[in-house]
N, C-alpha and C positions, 0 to 999 in steps of 0.2 A: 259797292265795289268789291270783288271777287280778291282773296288773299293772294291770291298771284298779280292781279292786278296793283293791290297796295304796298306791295313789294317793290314790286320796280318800280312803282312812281315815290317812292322811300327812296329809291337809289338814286334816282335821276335828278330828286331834289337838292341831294349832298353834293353829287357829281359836279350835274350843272352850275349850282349855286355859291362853292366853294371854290373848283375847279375850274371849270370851264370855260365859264362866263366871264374869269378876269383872263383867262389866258387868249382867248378869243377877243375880246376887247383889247388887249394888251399888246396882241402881236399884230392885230388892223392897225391901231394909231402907230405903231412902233416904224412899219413898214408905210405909213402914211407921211408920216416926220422923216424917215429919211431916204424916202424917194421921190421928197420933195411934191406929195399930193402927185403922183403919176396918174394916177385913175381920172381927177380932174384935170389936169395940168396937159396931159396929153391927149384928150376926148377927142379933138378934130383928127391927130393924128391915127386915133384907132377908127375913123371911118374910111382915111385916107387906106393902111391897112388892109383894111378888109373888102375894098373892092379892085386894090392891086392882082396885078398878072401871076397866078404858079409860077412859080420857078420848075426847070425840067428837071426828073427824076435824072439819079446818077446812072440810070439804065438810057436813059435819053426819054423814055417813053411818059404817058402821062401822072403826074403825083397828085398827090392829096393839097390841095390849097389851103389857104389858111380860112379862108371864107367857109371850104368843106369839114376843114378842121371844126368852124365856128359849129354849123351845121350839125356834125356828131353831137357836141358837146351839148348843141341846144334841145337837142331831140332828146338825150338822156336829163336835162335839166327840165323841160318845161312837158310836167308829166301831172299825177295825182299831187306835187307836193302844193300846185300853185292853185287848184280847186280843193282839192279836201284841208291841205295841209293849212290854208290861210283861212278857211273856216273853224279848224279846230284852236287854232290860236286866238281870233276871234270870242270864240265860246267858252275860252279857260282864261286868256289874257284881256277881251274887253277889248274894246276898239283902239284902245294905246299900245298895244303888239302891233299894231299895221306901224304907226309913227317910230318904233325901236326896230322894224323889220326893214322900214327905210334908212335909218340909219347905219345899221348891220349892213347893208347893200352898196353904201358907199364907205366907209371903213374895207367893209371886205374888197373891194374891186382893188387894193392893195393888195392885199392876201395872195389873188387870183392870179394876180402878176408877178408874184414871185417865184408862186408856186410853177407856173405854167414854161415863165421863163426859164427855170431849172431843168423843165422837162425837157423842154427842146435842146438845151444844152448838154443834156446827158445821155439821148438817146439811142437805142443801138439802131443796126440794120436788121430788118426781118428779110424775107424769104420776099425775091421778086422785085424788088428795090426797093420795099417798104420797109417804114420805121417804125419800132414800139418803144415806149417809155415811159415814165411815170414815177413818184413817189417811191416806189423799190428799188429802182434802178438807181436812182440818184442819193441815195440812202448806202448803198452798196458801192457806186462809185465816187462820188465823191466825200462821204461821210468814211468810206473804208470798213463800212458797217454792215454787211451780208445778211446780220441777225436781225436788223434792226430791219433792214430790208424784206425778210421774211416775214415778222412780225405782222407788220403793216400790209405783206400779200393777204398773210390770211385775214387780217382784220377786214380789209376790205372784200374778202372774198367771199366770208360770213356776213357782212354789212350788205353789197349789194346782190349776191347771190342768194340769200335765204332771204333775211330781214326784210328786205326794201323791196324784193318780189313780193312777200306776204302782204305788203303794205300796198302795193299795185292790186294785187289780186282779191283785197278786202275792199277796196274803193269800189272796181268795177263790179261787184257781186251786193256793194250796199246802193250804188247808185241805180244798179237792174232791178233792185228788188224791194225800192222804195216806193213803188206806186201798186206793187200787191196785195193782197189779200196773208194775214198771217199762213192762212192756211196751203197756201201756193208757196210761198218764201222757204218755207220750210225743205221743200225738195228743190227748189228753182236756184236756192244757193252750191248745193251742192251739184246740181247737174253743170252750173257757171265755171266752177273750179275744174271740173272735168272736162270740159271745152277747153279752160286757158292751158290745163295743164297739156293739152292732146296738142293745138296750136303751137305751142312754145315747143314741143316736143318734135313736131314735123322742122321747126327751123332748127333748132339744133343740135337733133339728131342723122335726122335723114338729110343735110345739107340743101332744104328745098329755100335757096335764094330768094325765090319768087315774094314770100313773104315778106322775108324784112326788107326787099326793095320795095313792093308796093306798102307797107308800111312808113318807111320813111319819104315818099311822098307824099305819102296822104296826111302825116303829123303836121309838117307845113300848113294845109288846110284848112285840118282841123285846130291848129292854132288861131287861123285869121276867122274862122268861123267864132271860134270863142269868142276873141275880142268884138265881131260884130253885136255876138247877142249881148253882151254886156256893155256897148257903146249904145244899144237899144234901151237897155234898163236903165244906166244913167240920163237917158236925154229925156226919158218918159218922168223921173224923178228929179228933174234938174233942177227943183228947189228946191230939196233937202240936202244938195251937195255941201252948201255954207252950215247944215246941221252936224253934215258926214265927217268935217273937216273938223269942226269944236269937238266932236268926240275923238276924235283920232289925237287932237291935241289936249284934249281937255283927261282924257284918259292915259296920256302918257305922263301928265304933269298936275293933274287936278288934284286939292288938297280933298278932297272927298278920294278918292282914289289913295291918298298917301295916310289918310290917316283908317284905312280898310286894308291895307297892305296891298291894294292894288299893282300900284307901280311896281312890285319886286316880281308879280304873276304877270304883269303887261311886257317887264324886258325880259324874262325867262322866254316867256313864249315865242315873241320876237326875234330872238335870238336863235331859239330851237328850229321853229317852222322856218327863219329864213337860211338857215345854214341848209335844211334839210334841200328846199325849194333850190338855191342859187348856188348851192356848195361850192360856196368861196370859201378854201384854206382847209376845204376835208379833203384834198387831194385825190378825189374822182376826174375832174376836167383835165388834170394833166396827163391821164391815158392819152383821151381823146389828141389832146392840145398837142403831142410828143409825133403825133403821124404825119404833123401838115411839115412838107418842103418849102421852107422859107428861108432867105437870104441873110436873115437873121433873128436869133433868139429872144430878142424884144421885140418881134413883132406879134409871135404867139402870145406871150405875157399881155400885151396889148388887146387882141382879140378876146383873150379869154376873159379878160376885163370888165371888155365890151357886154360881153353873155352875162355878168351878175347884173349890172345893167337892164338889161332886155330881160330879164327874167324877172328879175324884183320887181325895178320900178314902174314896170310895161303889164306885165300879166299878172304879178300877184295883186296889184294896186286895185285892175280890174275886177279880179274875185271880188277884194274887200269892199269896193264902190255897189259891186252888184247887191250884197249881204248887208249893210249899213243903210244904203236910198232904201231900200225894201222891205228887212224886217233888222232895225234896229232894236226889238225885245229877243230877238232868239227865235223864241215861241220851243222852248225846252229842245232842239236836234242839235244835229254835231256832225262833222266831217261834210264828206261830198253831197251829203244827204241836205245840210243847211244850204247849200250853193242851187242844189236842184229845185228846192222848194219857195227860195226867192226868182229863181227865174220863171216857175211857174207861177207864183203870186203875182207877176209884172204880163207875163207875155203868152200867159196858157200853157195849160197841158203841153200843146206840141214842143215847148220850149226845152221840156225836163226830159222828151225821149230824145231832141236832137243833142244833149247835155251827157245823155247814155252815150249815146255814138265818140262825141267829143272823148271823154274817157276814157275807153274800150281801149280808141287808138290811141292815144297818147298812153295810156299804159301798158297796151301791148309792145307798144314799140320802145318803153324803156325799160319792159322785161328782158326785152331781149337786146337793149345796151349793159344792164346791169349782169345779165349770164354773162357776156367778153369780157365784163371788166374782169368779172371773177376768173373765167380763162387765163388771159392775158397773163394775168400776175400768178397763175397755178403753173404757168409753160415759167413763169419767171425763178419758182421756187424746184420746178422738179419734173422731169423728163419722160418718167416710167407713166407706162402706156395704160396701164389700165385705172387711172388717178380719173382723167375725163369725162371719162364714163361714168365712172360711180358719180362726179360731182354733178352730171346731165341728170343724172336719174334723184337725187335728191334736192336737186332745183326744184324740179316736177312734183316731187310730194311735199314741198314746200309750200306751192304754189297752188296746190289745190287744199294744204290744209288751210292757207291764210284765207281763199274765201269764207271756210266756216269759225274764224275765228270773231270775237268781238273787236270793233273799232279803236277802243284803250287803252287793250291789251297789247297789240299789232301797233300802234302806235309808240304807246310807250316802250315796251321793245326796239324797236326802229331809234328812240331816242338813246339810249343806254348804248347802242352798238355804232349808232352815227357820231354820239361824245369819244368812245375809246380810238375809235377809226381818226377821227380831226386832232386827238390827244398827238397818237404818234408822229402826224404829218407834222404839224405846227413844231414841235420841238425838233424836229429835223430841219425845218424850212428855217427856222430862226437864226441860227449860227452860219446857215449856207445864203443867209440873205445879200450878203456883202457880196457875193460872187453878181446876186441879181442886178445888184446897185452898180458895180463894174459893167456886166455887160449893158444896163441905161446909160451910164456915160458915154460909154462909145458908139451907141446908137443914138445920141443927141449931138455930141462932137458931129459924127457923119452929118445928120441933119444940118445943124449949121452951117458947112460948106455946101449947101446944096444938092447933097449925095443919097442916093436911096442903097440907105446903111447895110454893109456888107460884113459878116464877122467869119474868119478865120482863127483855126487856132493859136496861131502865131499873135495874132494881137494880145493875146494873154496867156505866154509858152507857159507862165507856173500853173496852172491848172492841171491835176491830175482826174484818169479817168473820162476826155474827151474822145469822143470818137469819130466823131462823126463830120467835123467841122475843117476836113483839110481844106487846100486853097482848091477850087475850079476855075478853068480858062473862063466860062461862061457867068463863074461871081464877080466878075469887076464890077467893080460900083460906077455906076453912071451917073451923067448930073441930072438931078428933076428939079423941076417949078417947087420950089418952098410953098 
């Protein structure tokens, strides 16, 4: 290990270990206990949700749905953290990081919900009838805290703008360059970086749409493509699943494991890779989650729920199923590299190029949700024109340094800056939770009379800092089928 490398894994273990992990733990059950288990408790109602009608934008014209809202958020969630990221947990935490990452996934789908709820209820209007909002915004209005609000821009602006691009851009260059010759890898990384960086550069510089549209239909795809090849490797292994399952629990809770100090390495990782994968309560999803037009602000909370859900328990599960039926020793690799070499041990060569492709897009396409977020909250901190630019052009040598980095380093980095980034959210979300738990009663209240629940600001005049939420002729609440 390289002394940059043992550095920050020295910080990460104080941070996480002392820090983070109880405050993360601490504010999932907190918000579990008194929102009365919403994440469980209302699951039918978030499918109910998310295949409900838009509501019309205040321009009259088409808005952002909460389904499209889901959409964003998923595109930017279900990337390199749910292939590389649940292998490197795997390979440091042992097969009991999957069992504490399932857990993490339902604890947090609280988190998700309150966070998201907040968004929607603080968000402003943008340019064209559209909304933005997130984490800064509801930090500055409703917390009264402007600082605290900019804090947290740039933390996340560093986090998903540098860090978590390097971390994209190091997957896709170890997953292309795993089946080479050292002596090809050698250039074939660096000419990779300068692809992603030329790519990312045409969409966010030269305004060329084309890409991040057909990118974000093709990530859909290439989602359901994933899960086939890994519904292929478990059926091919479907009598080592009852093996897959005692390590999953036997390595969360085995006295072999507790007396190795296993379990403290099985919930670190768990906890790490699944915040990074599902980023419940890092306050990433509430950009997304703050654009959808909905009737009301629990239903986004609801949705975005949904997405730790569908991320966790759905596709990272996947990975770990793939990596466990196949090569339960390891066989000494790590990251996206481990995920490619059990699907080739199961299904062939062709399995590990169509696993390239897999990655390419899914983390091209949440490079370029990760450049908006940083956007987004850089229009939130500061106006002057030529900020944009310089931030465009140092994504780019970001982004082409992270392919020539090592996977550890890039790693561990991503964790140190993904901890300070959830530090600020959580201790903001925590005091403004009560506002979240208000706005669930009155979205449960409605439900009970059979109403598909409408929130204006008048329902709760003491709220400062609302904007967005006057009454419409077109919000009347109407009766629905319970």
């Amino acid at each position: 290990m390289s002394p940059i490398d043992s550095f920050v894994v020295d910080i990460n273990d104080v941070f996480w270990t002392y820090l983070l992990i109880p405050l993360v733990i601490g504010a999932g059950l907190y918000f579990t206990v008194r929102s009365k288990a919403v994440q469980l408790r209302l699951f039918p109602e978030m499918l109910r949700v998310l295949k409900g009608r838009p509501q019309p934008g205040e321009d009259g014209g088409k808005a952002v749905s909460s389904f499209g809202a889901f959409t964003i958020s998923a595109a930017a969630r279900v990337g390199t953290g749910n292939i590389a990221g649940v292998a490197t947990a795997i390979t440091l935490g042992g097969a009991g990081a999957v069992f504490w990452m399932w857990v993490m996934a339902v604890i947090g789908g609280a988190s998700a919900f309150v966070e998201s709820a907040l968004a929607q209820l603080y968000k402003v209007r943008g340019a064209g009838g559209t909304y933005r909002g997130g984490p800064a915004y509801y930090m500055q209005r409703a917390l009264g805290k402007r600082w605290l609000g900019v804090l947290f821009a740039v933390t996340i602006t560093v986090t998903f703008g540098f860090v978590f691009n390097a971390v994209q851009s190091n997957t896709i260059t170890s997953v292309a360059t795993a089946s080479l010759p050292a002596s090809e890898a050698e250039w074939f990384g660096p000419a990779i970086g300068l692809l992603l960086a030329a790519l990312l550069g045409l969409a966010v510089f030269g305004g060329v749409k084309r890409i991040s549209s057909v990118t974000t239909v093709l990530v859909p795809v290439m989602a359901v493509v994933y899960l086939l090849l890994g519904s292929a490797v478990v059926l091919l292994n479907l009598g080592d699943l009852p093996r897959v399952f005692g390590d999953i629990v036997g390595g969360a809770f085995g006295f072999r494991e507790l007396a190795a100090g296993g379990i403290g390495a099985a919930i670190q990782q768990g906890i790490r890779r699944g915040m990074f994968s599902n980023e419940a309560g890092l306050g990433s999803a509430p950009n997304a989650g703050a654009t959808a037009e909905v009737s009301h602000p629990v239903k986004q909370g609801l949705v975005q729920s949904l997405g730790v859900f569908f991320d966790t328990l759905l596709i990272c599960s996947m990975t770990a199923f793939i990596i466990l039926t196949t090569n339960p020793g390891l066989g000494g690799r790590q990251g996206a590299d481990l995920t490619q070499s059990a699907l080739t041990d199961t299904l062939g060569g062709w399995a590990g190029h169509v696993l390239t492709l897999v990655v390419f897009m899914l983390a091209f396409s949440s490079m370029i949700g990760n450049y908006y977020y940083g956007q987004s909250n850089i229009e939130f901190m500061t106006a002057r024109r030529w900020v944009l630019p310089a931030y465009r052009a140092l994504v780019l040598v970001v982004v082409f340094l992270g392919a020539l980095g090592s996977v550890s380093v890039v790693w561990n980095l991503a964790d140190v800056f993904m901890g300070l980034m959830a530090l600020v959210n959580l201790l903001a979300i925590l005091p403004l939770s009560a506002i979240a738990f208000r706005l669930l009663d009155d979205y449960v209240a409605q439900r009970r009379l059979g109403l598909d629940p409408v929130f204006t600001r008048d329902r709760l005049p003491d709220l400062v800092g609302v904007e967005c939420w006057e009454a419409r002729p077109e919000r009347a609440a109407e009766k629905t089928p319970v």
